[in-house]
MARTOR-755175 format. One record per residue (C-alpha): residue in three letters; x negated, y, z negated. Coordinates in pm, 1 decimal, always signed. Each point is the difference from the previous one (the first is absolute). Layout:
<site 'ALA', <X, Y, Z>>
...
This chain:
<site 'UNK', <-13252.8, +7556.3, -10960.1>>
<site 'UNK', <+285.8, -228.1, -121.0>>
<site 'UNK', <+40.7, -364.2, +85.6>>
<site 'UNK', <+292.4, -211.2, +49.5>>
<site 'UNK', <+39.4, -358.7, -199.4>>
<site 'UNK', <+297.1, -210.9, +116.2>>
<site 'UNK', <+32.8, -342.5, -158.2>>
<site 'UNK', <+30.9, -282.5, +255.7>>
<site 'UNK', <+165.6, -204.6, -332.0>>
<site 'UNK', <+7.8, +67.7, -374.9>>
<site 'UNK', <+91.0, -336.6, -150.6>>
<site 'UNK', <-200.2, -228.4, -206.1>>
<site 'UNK', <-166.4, -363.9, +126.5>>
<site 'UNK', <+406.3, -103.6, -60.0>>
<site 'UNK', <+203.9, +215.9, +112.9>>
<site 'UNK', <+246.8, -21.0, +247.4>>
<site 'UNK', <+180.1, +298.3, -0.1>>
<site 'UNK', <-293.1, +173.0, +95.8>>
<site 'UNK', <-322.8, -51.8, +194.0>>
<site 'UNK', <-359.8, -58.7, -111.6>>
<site 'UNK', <-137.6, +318.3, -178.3>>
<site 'UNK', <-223.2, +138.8, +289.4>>
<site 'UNK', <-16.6, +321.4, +145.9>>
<site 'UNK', <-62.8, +252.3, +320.1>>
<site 'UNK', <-242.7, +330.8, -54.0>>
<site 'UNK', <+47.4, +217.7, +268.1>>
<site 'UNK', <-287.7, +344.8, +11.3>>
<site 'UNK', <+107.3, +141.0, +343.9>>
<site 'UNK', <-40.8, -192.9, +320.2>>
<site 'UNK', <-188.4, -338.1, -291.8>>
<site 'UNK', <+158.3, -256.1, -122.8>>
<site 'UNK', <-74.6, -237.9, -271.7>>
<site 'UNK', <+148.8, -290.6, -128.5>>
<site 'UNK', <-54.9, -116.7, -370.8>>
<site 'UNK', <+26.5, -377.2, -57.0>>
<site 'UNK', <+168.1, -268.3, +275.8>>
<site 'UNK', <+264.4, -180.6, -171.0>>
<site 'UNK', <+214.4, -265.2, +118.8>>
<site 'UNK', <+311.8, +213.4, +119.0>>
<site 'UNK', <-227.0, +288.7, +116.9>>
<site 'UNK', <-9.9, -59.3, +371.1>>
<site 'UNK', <+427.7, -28.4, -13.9>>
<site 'UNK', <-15.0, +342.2, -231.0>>
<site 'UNK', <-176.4, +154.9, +296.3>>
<site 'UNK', <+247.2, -165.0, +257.6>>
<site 'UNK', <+253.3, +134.4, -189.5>>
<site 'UNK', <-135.3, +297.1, -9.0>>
<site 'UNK', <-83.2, +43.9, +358.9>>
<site 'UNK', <-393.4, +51.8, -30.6>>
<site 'UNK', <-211.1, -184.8, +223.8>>
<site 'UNK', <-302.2, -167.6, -153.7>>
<site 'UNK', <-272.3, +151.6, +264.0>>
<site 'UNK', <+158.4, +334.1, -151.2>>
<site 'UNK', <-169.2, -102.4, -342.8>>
<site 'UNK', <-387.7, +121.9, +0.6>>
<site 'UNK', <-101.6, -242.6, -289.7>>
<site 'UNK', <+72.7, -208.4, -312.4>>
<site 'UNK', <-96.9, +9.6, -338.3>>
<site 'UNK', <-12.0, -286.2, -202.3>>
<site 'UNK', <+45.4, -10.9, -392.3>>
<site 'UNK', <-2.7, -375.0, -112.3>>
<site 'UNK', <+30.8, -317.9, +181.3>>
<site 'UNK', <+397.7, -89.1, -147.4>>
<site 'UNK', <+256.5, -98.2, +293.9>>
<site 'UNK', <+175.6, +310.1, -82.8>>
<site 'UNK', <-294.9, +193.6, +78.7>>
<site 'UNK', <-167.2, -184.0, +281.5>>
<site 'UNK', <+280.6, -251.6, +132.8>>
<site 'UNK', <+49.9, +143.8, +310.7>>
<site 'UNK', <-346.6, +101.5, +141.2>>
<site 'UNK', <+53.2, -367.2, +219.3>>
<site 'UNK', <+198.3, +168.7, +225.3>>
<site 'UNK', <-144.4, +351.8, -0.3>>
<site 'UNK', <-359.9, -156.8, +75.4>>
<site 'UNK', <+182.1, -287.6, +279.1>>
<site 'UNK', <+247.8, +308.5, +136.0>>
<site 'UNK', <-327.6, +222.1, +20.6>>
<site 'UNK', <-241.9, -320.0, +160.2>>
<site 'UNK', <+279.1, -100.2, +275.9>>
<site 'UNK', <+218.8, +278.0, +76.9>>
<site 'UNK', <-230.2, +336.1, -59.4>>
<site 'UNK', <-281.9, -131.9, +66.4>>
<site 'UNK', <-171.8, +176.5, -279.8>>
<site 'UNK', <-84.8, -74.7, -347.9>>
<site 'UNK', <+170.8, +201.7, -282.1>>
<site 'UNK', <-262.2, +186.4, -256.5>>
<site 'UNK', <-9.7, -160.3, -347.8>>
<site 'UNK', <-92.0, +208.1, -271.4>>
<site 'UNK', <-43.6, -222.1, -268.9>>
<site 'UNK', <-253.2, -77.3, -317.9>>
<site 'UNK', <-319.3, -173.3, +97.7>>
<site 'UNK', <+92.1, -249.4, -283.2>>
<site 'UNK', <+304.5, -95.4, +142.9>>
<site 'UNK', <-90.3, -55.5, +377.9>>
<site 'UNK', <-105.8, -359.6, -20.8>>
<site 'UNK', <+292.3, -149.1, -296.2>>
<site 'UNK', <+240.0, +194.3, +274.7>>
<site 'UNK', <-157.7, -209.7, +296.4>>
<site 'UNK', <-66.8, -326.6, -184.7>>
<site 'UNK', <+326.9, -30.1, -256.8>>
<site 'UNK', <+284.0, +235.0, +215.9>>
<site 'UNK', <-65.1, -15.6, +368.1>>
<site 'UNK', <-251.1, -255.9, +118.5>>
<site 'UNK', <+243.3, -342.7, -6.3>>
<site 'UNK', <+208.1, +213.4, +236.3>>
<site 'UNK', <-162.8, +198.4, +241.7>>
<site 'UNK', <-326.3, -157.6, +59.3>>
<site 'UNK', <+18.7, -158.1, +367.7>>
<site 'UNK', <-209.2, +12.0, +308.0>>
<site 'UNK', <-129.4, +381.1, +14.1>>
<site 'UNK', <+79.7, +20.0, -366.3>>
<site 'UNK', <-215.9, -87.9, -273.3>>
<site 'UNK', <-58.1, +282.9, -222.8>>
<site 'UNK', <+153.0, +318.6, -120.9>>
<site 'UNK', <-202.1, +176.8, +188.1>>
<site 'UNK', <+169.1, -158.8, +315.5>>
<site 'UNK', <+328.1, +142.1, -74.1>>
<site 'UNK', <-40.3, +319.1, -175.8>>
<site 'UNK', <-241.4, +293.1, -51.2>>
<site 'UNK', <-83.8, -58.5, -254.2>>
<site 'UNK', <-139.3, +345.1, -247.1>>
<site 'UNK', <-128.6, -93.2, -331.1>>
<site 'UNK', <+46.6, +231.7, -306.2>>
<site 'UNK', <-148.4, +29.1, -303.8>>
<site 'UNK', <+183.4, +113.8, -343.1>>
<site 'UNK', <-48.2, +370.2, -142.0>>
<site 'UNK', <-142.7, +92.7, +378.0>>
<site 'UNK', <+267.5, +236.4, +155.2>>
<site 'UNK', <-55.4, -65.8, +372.1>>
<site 'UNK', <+219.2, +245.4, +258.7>>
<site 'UNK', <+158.5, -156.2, +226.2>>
<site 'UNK', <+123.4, +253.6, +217.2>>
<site 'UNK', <+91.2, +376.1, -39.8>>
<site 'UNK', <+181.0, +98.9, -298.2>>
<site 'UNK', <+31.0, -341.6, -126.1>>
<site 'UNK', <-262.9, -181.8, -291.1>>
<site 'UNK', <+6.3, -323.2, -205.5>>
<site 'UNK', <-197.9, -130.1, -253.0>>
<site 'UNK', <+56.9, -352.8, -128.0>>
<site 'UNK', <+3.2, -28.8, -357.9>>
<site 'UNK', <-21.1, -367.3, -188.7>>
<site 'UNK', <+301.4, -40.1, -216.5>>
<site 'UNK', <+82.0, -308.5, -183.0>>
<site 'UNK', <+276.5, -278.4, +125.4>>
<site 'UNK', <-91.6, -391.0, +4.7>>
<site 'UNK', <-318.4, -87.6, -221.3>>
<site 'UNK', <-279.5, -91.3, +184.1>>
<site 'UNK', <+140.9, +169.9, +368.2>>
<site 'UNK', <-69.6, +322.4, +134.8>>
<site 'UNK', <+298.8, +230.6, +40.6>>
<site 'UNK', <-19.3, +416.1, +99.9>>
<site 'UNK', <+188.2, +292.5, -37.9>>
<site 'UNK', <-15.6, +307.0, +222.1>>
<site 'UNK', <-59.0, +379.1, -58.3>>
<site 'UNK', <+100.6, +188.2, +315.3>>
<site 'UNK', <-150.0, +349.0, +54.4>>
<site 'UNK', <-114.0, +15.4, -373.3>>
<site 'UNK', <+376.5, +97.2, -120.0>>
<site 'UNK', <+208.0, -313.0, +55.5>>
<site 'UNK', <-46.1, -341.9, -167.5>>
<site 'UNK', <+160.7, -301.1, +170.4>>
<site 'UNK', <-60.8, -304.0, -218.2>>
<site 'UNK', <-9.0, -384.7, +114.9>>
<site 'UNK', <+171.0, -212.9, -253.3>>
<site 'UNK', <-194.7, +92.2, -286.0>>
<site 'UNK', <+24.1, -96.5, -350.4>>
<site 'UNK', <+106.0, +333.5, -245.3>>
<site 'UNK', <-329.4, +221.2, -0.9>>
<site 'UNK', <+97.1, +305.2, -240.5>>
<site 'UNK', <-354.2, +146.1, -30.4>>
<site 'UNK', <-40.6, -14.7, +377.7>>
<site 'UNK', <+305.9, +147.4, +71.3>>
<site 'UNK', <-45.4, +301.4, -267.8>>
<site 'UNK', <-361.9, +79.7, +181.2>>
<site 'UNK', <+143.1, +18.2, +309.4>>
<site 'UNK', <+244.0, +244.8, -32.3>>
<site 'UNK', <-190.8, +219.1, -298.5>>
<site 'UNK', <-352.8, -12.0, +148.9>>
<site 'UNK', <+54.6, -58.3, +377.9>>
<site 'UNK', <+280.2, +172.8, +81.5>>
<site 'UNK', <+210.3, -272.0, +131.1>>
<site 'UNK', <+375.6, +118.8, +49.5>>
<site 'UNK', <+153.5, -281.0, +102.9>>
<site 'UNK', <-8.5, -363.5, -115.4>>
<site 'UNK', <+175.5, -276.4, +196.6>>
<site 'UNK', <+30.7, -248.7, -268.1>>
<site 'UNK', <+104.9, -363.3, +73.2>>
<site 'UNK', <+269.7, -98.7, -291.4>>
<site 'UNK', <+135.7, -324.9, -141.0>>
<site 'UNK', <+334.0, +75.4, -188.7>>
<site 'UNK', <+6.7, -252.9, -236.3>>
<site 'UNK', <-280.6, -74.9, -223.7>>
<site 'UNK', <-227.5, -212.0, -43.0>>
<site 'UNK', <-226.6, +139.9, +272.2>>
<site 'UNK', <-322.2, -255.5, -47.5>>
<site 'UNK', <-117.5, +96.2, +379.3>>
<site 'UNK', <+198.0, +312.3, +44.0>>
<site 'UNK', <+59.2, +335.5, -184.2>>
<site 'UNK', <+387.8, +22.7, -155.1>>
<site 'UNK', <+215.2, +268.9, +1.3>>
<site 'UNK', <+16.4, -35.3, -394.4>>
<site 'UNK', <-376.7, +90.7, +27.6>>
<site 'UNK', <+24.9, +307.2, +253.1>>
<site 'UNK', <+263.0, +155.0, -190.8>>
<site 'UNK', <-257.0, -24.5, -295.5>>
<site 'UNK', <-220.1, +267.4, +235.6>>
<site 'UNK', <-85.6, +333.8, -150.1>>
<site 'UNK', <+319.3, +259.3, +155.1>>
<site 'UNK', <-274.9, +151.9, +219.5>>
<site 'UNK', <-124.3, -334.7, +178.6>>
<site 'UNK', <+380.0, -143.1, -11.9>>
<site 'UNK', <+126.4, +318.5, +192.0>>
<site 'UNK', <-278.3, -110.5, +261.5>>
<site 'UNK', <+89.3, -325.5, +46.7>>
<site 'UNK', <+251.0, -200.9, +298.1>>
<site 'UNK', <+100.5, -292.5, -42.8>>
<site 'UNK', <+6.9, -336.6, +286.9>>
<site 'UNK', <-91.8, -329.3, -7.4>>
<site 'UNK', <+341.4, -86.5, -184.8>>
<site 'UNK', <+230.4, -286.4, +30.1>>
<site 'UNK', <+348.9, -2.9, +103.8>>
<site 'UNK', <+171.9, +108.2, -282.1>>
<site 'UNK', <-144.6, +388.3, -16.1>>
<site 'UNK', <+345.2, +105.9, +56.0>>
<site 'UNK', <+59.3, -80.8, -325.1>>
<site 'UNK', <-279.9, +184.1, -148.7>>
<site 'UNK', <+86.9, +353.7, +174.5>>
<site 'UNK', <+5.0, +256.7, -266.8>>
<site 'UNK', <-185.7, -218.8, -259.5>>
<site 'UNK', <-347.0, +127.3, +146.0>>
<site 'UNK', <-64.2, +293.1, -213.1>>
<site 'UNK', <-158.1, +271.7, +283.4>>
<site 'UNK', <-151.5, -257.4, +215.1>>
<site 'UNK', <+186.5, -69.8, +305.4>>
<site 'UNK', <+57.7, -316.6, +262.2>>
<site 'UNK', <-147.0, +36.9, +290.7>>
<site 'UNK', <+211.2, -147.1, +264.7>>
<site 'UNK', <-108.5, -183.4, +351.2>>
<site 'UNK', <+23.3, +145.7, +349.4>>
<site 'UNK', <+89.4, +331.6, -137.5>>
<site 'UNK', <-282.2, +260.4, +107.8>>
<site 'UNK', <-213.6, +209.2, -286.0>>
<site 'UNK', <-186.9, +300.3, +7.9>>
<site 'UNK', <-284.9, +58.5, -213.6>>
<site 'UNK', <-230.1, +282.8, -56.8>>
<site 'UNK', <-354.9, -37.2, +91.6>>
C-alpha cells in the first residue's frame, strides 16, 4: 500500500516565502498531521481541508515551527467540534509542551491541563506503534538543541522524515543499508554553519546511495537559488501531493 505526504509548509523557523516545515500523511480514508507550526492552520485554509478531517497529530519537538499552532487546533477542537484532537507525541515531551508552549494561553475555566484539550497518546522512541491500516511510525531520538528532546519519524519502515536534526551520517547510512529505508525527508539549511541543523554542504557529503535517497525541506527562502546545486537530492516543495511506496 502506498501513502501520500503533502507538506502543509517547507520553510525554516524564518522563512517567509514558505510555511513552517510540517506535513499531511494520508493511508486511505487516515490522516495524520506531523508537527503544528505557526502558519499550519492558514496552510490548511488554504488548502481547503477541514481540521475535524485530520485523525491525529504527531509531534516532533516543542519549536514554534513545530508546535505554534496547536492553540487553535486544541481551542477550534474544545469550542467548535466539540471533541479533542489525538496527540501522538513522546512521553518526554507532554509536560515541557503543557508547561513552556501552551499553558499561559489556554488554561481557563474547564482548562487546566493537556489532557483537557487534547487526546493525548504517548509514544515511546524505537517502539513502532500502528496507527491505523497501512500506516506505522516509530519515533526515533535525533539530536537538535543540547539538553531538549527532539524526534524524527520512520513511516512504514521505508521512509524517514527527520525533525530538525543536527547531520547524523552513521544514522542515516544504517537506515537505508540495514533497514531498508527508501526515502529520507531530510530538513536542510543551505548555508553552513549548521550548529542545530544538518547543512546541505554536509548531505551532499552522503555516500551516492543514501544521497539518491534523500529530499530535501526545511529550507529558507532563497532555495531558488540553490536548484541544480543539490547533487541527486531533490526539494521537496509544499502543498504539492507525493506518492510513496509502502
Amino acid at each position: 500500500m502506498s501513502i501520500q505526504l503533502q507538506m502543509l509548509g517547507t520553510g525554516n523557523a524564518f522563512a517567509k516565502k514558505y510555511y513552517n516545515n510540517n506535513a499531511l500523511v494520508h493511508a486511505d480514508d487516515y490522516t495524520l498531521m506531523i508537527d503544528c507550526g505557526i502558519t499550519a492552520p492558514l496552510a490548511l485554509h488554504q488548502l481547503g481541508i477541514e481540521l475535524d478531517t485530520i485523525d491525529a497529530i504527531l509531534v516532533s519537538h516543542i519549536h514554534g515551527d513545530h508546535v505554534g499552532g496547536l492553540e487553535e487546533i486544541g481551542f477550534r477542537g474544545y469550542f467548535v467540534h466539540q471533541r479533542k484532537p489525538v496527540l501522538y507525541i513522546a512521553s518526554t515531551l507532554i509536560s515541557p509542551l503543557w508547561d513552556h508552549t501552551l499553558s499561559g494561553g489556554m488554561t481557563q475555566e474547564g482548562i487546566s491541563s493537556i489532557d483537557d484539550i487534547f487526546d493525548v497518546r504517548p509514544l515511546e522512541p524505537e517502539q513502532p506503534v500502528e496507527l491505523a491500516p497501512g500506516l506505522k511510525i516509530e519515533l526515533i531520538q535525533t539530536p537538535h538543541i543540547d539538553g531538549k528532546y527532539s524526534y524524527s519519524v520512520l513511516i512504514n519502515d521505508h521512509i524517514f522524515y527527520s525533525a530538525d536534526m543536527k547531520f547524523q551520517p552513521q544514522l542515516l547510512e544504517h537506515l537505508v543499508r540495514e533497514r531498508g529505508v527508501h526515502t529520507i525527508l531530510h530538513d536542510c539549511q543551505l548555508y553552513p554553519p549548521g550548529i542545530v541543523h544538518t547543512t546541505l554542504e554536509e548531505l551532499l557529503s552522503l555516500p551516492d546511495d543514501v544521497c539518491r535517497t534523500v529530499k530535501l525541506m526545511h529550507y529558507n527562502d532563497t532555495k531558488d537559488d540553490f536548484v541544480g546545486k543539490t547533487g541527486e537530492m531533490e526539494f521537496i516543495e509544499q502543498h504539492k501531493m507525493y506518492t510513496f511506496p509502502e
